[in-house]
C-alpha positions as CSV (number, residue, x, y, z in Angstrom):
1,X,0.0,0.0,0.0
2,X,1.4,3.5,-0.8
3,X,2.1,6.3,0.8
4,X,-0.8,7.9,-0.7
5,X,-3.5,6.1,-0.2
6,X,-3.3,6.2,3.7
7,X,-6.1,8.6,4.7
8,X,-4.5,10.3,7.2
9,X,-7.5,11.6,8.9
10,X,-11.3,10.1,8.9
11,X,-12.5,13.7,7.6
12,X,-10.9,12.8,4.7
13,X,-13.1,9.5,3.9
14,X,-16.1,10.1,1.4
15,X,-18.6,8.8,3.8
16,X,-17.0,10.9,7.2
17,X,-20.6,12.9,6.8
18,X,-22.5,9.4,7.9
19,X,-19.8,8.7,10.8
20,X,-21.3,8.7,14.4
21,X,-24.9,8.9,13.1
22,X,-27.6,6.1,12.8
23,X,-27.6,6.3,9.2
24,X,-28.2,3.1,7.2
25,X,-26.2,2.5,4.2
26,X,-27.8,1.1,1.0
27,X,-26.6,-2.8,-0.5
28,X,-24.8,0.0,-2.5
29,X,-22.9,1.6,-0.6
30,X,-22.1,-1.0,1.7
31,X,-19.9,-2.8,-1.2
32,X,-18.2,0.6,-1.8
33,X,-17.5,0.8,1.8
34,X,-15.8,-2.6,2.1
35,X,-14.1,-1.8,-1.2
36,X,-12.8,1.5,0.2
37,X,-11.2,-0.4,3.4
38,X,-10.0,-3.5,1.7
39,X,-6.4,-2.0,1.0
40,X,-6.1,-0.4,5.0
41,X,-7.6,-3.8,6.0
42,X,-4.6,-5.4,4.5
43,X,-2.0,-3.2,5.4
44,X,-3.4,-3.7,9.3
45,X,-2.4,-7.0,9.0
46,X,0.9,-6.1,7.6
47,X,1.7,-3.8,10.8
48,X,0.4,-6.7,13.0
49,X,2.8,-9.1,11.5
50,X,5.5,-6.9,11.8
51,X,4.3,-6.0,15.2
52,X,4.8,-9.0,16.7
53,X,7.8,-10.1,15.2
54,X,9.1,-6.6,16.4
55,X,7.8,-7.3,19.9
56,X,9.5,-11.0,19.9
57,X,12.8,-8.8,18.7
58,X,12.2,-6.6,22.0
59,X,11.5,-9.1,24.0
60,X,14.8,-11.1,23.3
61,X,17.0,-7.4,23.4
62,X,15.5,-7.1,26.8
63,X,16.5,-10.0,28.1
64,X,19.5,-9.5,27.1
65,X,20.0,-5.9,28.7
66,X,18.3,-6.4,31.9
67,X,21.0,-8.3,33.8
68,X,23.4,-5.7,32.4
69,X,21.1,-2.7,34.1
70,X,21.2,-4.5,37.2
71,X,25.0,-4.8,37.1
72,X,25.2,-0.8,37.0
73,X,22.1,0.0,38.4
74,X,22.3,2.5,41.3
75,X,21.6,0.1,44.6
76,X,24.6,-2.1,43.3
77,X,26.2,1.2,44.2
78,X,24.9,3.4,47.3
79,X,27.9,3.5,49.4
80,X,27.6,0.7,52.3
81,X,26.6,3.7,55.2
82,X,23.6,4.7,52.8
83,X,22.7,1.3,52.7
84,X,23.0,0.5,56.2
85,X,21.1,4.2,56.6
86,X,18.2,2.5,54.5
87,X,18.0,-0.5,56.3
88,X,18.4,1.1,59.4
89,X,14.8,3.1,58.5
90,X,13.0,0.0,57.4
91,X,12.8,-1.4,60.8
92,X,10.1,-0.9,63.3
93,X,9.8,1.9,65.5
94,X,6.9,1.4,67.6
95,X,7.8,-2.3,68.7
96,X,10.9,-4.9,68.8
97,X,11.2,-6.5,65.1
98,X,9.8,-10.2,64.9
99,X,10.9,-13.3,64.0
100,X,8.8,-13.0,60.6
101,X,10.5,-13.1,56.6
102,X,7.5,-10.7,56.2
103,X,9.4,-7.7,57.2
104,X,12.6,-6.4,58.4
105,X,15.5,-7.3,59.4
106,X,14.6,-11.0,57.9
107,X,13.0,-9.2,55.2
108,X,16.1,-7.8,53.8
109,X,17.7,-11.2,53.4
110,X,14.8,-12.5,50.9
111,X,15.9,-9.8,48.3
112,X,18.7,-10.8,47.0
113,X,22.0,-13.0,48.1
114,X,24.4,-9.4,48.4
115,X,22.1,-7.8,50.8
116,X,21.5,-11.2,52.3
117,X,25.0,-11.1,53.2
118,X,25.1,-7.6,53.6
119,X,22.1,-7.5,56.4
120,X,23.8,-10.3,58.3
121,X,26.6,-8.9,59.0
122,X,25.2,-5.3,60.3
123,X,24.9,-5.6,64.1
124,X,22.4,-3.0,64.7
125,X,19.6,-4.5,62.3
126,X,19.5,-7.5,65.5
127,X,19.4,-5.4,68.8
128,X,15.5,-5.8,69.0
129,X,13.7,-9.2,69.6
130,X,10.3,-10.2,70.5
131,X,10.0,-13.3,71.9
132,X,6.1,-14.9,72.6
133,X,7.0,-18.5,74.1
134,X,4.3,-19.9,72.7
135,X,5.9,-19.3,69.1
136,X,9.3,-19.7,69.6
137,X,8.9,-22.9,71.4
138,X,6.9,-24.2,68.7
139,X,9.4,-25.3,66.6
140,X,13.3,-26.2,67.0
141,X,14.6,-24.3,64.8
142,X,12.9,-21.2,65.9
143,X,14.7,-21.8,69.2
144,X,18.0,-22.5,67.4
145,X,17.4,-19.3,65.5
146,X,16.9,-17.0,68.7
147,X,20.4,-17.3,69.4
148,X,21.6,-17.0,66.3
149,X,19.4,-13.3,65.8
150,X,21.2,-12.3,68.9
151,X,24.8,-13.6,68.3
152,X,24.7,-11.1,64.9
153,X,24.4,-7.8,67.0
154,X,27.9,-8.3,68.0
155,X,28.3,-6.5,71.2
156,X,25.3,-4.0,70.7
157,X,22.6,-2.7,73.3
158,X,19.8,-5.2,73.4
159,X,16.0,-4.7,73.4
160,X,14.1,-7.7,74.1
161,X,10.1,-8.2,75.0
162,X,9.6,-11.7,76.1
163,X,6.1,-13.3,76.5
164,X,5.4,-16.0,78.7
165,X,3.3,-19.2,77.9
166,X,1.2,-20.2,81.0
167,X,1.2,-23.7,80.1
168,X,5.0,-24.2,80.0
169,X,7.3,-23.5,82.6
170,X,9.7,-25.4,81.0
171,X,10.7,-23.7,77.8
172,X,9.7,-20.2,80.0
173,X,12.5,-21.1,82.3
174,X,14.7,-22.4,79.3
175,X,14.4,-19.3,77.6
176,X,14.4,-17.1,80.5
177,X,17.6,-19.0,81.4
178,X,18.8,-18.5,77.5
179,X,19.4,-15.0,78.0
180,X,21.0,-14.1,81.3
181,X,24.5,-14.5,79.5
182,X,22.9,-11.3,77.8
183,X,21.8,-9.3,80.6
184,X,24.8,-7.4,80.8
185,X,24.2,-5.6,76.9
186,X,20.6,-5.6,77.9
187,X,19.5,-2.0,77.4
188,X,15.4,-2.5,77.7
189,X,13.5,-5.9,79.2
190,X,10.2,-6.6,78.7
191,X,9.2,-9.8,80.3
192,X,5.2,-10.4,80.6
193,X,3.5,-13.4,82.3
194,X,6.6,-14.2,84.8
195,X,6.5,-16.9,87.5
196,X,7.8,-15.7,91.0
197,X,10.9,-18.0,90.1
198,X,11.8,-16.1,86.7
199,X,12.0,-13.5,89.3
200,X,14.9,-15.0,91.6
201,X,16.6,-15.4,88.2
202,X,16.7,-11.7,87.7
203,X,17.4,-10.3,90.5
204,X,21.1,-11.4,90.3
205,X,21.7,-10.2,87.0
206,X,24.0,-7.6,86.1
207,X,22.5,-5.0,83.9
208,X,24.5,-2.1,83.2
209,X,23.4,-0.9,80.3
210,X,19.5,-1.1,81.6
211,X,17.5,2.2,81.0
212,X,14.2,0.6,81.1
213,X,12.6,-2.7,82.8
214,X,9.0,-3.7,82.7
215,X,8.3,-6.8,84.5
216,X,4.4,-8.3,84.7
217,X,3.8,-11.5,87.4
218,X,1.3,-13.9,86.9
219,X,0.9,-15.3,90.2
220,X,1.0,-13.4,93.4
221,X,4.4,-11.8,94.8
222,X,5.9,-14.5,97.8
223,X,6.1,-12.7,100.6
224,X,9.4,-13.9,101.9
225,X,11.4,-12.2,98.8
226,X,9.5,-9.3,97.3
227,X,10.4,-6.9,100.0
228,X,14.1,-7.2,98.7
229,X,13.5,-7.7,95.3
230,X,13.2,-3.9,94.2
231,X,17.0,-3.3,95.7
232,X,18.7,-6.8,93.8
233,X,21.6,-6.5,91.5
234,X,20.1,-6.3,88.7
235,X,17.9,-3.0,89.8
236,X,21.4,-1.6,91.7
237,X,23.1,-2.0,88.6
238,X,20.5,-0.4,86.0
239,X,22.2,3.0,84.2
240,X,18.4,4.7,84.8
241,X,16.4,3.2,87.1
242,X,13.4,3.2,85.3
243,X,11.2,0.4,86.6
244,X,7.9,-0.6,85.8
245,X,6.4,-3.6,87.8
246,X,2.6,-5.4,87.3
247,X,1.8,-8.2,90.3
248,X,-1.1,-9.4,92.5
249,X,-0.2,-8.2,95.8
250,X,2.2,-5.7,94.1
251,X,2.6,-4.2,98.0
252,X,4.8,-7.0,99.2
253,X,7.8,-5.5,97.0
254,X,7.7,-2.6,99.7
255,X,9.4,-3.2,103.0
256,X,7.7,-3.2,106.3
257,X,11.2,-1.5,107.8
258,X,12.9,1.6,107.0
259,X,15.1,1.1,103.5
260,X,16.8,3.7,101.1
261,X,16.4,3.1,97.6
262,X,18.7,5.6,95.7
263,X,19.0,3.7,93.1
264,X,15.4,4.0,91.6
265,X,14.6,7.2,89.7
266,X,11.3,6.2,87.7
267,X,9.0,3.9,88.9
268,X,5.5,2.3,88.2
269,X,3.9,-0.4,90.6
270,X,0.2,-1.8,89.4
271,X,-1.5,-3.9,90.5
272,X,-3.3,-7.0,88.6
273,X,-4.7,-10.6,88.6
274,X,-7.6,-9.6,90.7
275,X,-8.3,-8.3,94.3
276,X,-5.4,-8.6,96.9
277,X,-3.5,-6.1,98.8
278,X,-2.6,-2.7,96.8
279,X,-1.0,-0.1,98.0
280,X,-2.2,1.9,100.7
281,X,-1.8,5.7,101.4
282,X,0.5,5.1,104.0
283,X,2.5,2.6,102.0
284,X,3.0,5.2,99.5
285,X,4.4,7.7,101.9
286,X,6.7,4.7,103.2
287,X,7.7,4.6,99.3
288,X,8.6,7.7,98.6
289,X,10.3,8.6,102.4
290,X,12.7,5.9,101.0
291,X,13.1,6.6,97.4
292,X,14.6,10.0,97.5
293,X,16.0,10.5,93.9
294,X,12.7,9.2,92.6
295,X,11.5,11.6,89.8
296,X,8.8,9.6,88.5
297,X,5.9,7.6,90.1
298,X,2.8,5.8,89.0
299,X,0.9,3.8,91.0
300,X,-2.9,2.9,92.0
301,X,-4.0,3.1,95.2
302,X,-6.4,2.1,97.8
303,X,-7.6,2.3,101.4
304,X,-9.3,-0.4,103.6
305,X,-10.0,-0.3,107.1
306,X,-8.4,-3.5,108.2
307,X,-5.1,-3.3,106.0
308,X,-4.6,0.8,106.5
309,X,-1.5,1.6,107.3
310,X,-1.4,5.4,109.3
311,X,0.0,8.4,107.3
312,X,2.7,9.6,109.5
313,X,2.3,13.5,110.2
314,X,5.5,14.5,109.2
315,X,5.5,16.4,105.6
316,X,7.7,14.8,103.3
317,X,10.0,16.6,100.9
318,X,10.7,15.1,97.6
319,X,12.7,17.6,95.9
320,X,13.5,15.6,92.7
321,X,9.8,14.2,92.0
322,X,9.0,15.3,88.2
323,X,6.1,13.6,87.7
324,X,3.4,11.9,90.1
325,X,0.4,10.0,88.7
326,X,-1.7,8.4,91.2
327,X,-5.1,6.6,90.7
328,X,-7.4,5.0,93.1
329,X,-9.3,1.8,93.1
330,X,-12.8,2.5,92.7
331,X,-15.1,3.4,94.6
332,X,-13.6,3.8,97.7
333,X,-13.0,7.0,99.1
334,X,-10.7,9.2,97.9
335,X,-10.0,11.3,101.5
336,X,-6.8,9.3,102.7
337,X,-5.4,9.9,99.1
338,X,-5.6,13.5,99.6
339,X,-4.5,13.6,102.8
340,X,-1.1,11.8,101.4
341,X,-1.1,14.5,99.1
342,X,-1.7,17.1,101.3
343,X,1.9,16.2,102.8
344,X,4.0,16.0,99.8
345,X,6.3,19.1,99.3
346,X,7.1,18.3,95.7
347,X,9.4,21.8,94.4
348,X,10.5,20.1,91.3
349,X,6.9,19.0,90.4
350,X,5.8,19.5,86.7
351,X,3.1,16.8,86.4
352,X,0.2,16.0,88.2
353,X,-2.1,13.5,87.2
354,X,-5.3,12.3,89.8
355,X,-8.0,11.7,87.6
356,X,-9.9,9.6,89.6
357,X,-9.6,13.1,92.1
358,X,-12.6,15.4,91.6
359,X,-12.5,19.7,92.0
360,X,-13.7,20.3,94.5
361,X,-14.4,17.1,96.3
362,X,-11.6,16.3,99.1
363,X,-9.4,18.3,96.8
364,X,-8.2,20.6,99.3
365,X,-4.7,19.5,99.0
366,X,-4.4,20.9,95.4
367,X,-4.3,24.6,97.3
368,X,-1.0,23.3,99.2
369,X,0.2,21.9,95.8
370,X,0.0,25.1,94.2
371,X,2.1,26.7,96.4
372,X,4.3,24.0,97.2
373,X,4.8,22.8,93.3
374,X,5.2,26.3,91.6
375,X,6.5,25.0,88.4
376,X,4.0,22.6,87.4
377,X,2.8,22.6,83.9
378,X,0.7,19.4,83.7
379,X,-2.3,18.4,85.5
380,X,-4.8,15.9,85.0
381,X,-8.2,15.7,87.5
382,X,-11.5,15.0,87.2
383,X,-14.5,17.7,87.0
384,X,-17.3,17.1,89.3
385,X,-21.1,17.8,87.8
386,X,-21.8,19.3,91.1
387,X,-19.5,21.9,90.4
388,X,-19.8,25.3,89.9
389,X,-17.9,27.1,86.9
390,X,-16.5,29.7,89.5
391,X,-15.0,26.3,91.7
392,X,-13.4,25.1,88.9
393,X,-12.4,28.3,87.4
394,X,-10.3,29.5,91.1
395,X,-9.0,25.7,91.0
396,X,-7.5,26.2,87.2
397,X,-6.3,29.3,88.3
398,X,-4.2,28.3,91.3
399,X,-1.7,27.4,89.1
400,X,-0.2,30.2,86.5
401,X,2.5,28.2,85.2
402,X,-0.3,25.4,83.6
403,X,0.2,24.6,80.2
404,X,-1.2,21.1,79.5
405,X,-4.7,20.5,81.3
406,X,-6.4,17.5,81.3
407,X,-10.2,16.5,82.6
408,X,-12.3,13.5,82.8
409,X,-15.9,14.4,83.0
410,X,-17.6,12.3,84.9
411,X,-18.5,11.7,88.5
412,X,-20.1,8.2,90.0
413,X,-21.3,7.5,86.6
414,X,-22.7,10.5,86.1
415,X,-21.2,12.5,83.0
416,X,-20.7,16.3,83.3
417,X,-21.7,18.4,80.5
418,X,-18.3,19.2,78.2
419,X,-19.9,21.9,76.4
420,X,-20.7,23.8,79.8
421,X,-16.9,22.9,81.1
422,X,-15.7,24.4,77.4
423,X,-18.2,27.7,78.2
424,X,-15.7,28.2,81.2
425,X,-12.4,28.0,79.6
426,X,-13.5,29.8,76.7
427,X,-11.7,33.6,75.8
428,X,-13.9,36.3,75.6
429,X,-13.6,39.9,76.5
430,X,-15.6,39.4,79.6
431,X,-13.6,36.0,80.5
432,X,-11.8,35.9,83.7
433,X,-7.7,35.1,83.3
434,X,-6.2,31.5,82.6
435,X,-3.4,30.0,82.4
436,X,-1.6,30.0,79.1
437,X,-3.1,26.8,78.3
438,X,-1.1,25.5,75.1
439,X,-3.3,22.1,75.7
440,X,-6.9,21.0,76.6
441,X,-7.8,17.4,76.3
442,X,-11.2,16.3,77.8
443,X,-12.7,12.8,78.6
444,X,-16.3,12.1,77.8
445,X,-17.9,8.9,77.9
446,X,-21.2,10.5,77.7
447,X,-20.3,11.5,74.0
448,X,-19.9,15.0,73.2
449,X,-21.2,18.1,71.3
450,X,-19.4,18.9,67.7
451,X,-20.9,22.3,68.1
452,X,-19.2,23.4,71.3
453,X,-15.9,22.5,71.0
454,X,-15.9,24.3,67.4
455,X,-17.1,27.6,69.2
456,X,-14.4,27.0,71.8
457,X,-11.8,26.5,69.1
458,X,-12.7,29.3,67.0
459,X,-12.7,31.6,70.4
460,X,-9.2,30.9,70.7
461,X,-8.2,31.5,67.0
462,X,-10.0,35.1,67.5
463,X,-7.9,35.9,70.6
464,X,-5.0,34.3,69.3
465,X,-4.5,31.8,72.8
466,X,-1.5,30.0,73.1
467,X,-3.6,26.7,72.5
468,X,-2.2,24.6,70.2
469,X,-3.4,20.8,70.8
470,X,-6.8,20.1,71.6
471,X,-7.8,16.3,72.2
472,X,-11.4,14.8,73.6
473,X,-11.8,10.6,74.0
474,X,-15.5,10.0,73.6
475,X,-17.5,6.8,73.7
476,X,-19.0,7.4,70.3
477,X,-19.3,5.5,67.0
478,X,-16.2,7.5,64.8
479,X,-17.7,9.8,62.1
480,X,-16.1,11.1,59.4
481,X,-18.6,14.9,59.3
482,X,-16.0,16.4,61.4
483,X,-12.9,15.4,59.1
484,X,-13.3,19.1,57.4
485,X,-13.4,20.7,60.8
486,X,-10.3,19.1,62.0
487,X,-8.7,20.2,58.8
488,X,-9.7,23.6,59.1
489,X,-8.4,23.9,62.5
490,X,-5.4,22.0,62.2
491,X,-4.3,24.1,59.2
492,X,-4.9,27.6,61.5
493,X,-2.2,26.2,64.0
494,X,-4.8,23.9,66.5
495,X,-3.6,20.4,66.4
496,X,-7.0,18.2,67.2
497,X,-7.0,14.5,68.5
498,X,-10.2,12.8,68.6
499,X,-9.9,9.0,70.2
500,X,-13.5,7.2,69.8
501,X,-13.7,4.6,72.8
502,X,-15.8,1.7,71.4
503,X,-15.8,-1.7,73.3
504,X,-14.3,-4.4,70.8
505,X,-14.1,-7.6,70.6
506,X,-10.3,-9.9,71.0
507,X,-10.5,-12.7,68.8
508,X,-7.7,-15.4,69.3
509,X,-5.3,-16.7,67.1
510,X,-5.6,-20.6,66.7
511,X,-1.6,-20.9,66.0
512,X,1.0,-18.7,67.9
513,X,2.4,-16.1,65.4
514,X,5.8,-14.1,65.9
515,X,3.3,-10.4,66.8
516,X,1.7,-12.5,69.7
517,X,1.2,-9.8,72.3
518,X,4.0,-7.8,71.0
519,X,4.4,-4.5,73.5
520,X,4.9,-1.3,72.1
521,X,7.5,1.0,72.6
522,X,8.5,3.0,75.0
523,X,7.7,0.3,77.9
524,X,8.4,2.9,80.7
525,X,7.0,6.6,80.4
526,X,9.5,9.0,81.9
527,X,7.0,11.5,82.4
């Protein structure tokens, strides 16, 4: 076919006038038609067969230059600290890295035999393990292969979060035992599910890399060997003696006698696996009398009657305390909490958190905290519906310095109304002074209004507050109406966080996997 008789465009056909139209051709004109296309008809299947010999042609070139690319291409060279920068990033973050070829650091080794190689002989890509019994011990060559992850992070700080399997204290011992040569790279331990005995074996450890320990028992504390257990080796020996420790009967670990622990600076005691003895007021004061370098402390507690130990009536000074979080064990009453409180000189205080405390309900020891804890910047407490807004107004304002405020509304199951609490913090020209709030966050189970909390925002856009995170938890189904708002405020400088508390349902694995109860990161809060 010739150049020439290629029509270059339809328009140029003698029947374009009839194209896209419902026009019928006669017997006539459909034979001139098919004449008309016979010679384009034939040259299509001309450029088909050339086509695909064409593509066979490429096909066989490419083959031929792949492997070539791949011998210049620009992985082959990164220099080897770019690479190890890369792999470095593709680990996770929030957790210890599994024992899974579904992502890094095994990951790495599926991609090719160079970075196989490569990855296995880069320490830092094997200082974090998480180990659920119930998966390593399934198999031999798991067990093998814990070992073996270890021995390739050369002398590196180790992170480790080991999960215990309830129905073997064999192979929890075994690998419990496994890792004691260890303890002295270990940097942070996570061991969930210990028996008393797993205990024993830690506490002559030497740690002295340890910055962060979390240690949950699941049967009760013996009462022969928990008093000394806080001051063992392995907790002398810790390079920050950040502790957090879960037990039934979680009291026990505090002597009945005077003691002095120096060596803790950061601790959390919880209690769990049902009713038993907590910690009482007066055990708390006991506590911190004899952890004077303590900066950081977390704990629920309780009062009964028969187990009550007295508050002594000396005021205790704490001059390093940071932070101080107490809860109490519902429902009973919160008075002997705040007269604990109401003896703590805490100077360095910047975080308060009593949530479970209500304004204006036995809170008369937040007045000595005020003038005792000038440079706190943090408090959390509850908001009673009883309230007045001038009550909780004079409370807010007790303390100048405040920048982050946290409230749980709700009283005895009663739920206070947020949008009236958001009425009273809200800037206006008539508005009496707050602190420079630069963060609100508010807990409503009731659920909450859309409408107020806009208002509230929008007020402190117009009077330009220092607010700059806002955050509510709500018991409400999540909704996607008030993505636009959150844009809009978030764009204007307001950083909003909305958590929707919904009651959900754990569905167990029938096989152990490598992410069985895998803790996230960071296992201790600082503050």
């Amino acid at each position: 076919m010739s150049q020439q008789t290629i029509a270059p465009d339809p328009e140029q056909s003698p029947f374009f006038q009839h194209f896209n139209t419902n026009y019928v051709p006669t017997d006539a004109e459909i034979d001139d038609i098919r004449t008309h296309i016979s010679p384009y008809d034939s040259e299509l299947g001309r450029l088909d067969f050339v086509i695909q010999k064409l593509s066979a042609q490429r096909e066989r070139l490419q083959k031929y230059v792949e492997p070539h690319r791949a011998l210049v291409s620009y992985p082959r060279r990164l220099p080897q600290d770019i690479l190890e920068e890369i792999f470095s990033c593709s680990l996770p973050t929030d957790r210890c890295a599994v024992m899974s070829a579904k992502e890094a650091p095994l990951l790495l080794g599926r991609i090719c035999s160079a970075w196989r190689s490569f990855a296995f002989k880069m320490p830092r890509l094997w200082t974090s393990l998480h180990l659920p019994v119930s998966f390593v011990c399934a198999s031999i060559t798991r067990r093998a292969a814990v070992m073996e992850w270890l021995g390739r992070s050369a002398e590196l700080p180790l992170t480790v979060s080991l999960v215990m399997q309830s129905s073997n204290s064999a192979y929890n011992t075994g690998l419990v035992t496994s890792l004691l040569p260890l303890s002295y790279r270990w940097r942070a331990f996570y061991a969930s599910n210990l028996m008393p005995q797993h205990c024993l074996l830690l506490s002559d450890v030497h740690a002295p890399l340890l910055e962060q320990l979390r240690i949950s028992i699941a049967e009760p504390l013996d009462a022969t060997h928990a008093p000394t257990f806080l001051s063992s080796n392995i907790f002398q020996t810790m390079k920050n003696g950040n502790i957090h420790f879960s037990a039934s009967l979680v009291a026990r670990l505090i002597p009945t006698t005077p003691f002095t622990w120096n060596h803790i600076t950061s601790l959390a005691l919880m209690q769990s696996g049902g009713a038993g003895v907590d910690i009482t007021p007066g055990l708390a004061y006991r506590l911190l009398q004899g952890c004077k370098n303590l900066r950081v402390l977390s704990c629920r507690l309780i009062w009964r009657a028969a187990t009550q130990s007295p508050i002594p009536d000396e005021p205790l000074i704490l001059p390093s305390l940071l932070c101080l979080r107490i809860q109490r064990e519902s429902p009973l009453s919160w008075i002997p909490i705040s007269a604990l409180l109401g003896k703590l000189t805490m100077p360095a205080l910047r975080v308060l958190s009593v949530p479970d405390s209500q304004i204006g309900v036995y809170a008369d020891y937040l007045e000595h905290t005020a003038v005792t804890s000038p440079q706190l910047t943090s408090l959390n407490i509850g908001v009673s519906h009883t309230k007045t807004p001038a009550i909780i107004l004079e409370t807010i304002q007790l303390f100048p310095g405040l920048k982050k405020l946290s409230l749980t509304l709700t009283q005895n199951g009663m739920t206070v109304n947020g949008g009236r609490i958001l009425l009273i913090l809200t800037p206006g020209a008539d508005s009496r002074p707050l602190p420079p709030l630069e963060e609100l966050r508010l807990d409503c189970p009731g659920g909450f209004n859309v409408k107020a909390w806009v208002e509230f925002l929008e007020k402190n856009l117009e009077y330009g507050t220092a607010l700059r995170r806002f955050g509510l938890r709500v018991e409400a189904p999540a909704t996607r109406a008030i993505d636009r708002d959150i844009e809009r405020f978030s764009n204007s400088g307001i950083a909003l966080e909305i958590e929707y508390v919904r009651q959900t349902v754990v569905v167990e694995s029938d096989a152990p996997t490598a992410w069985d109860a895998v803790p996230a990161l960071p296992w201790v809060h600082s503050m």
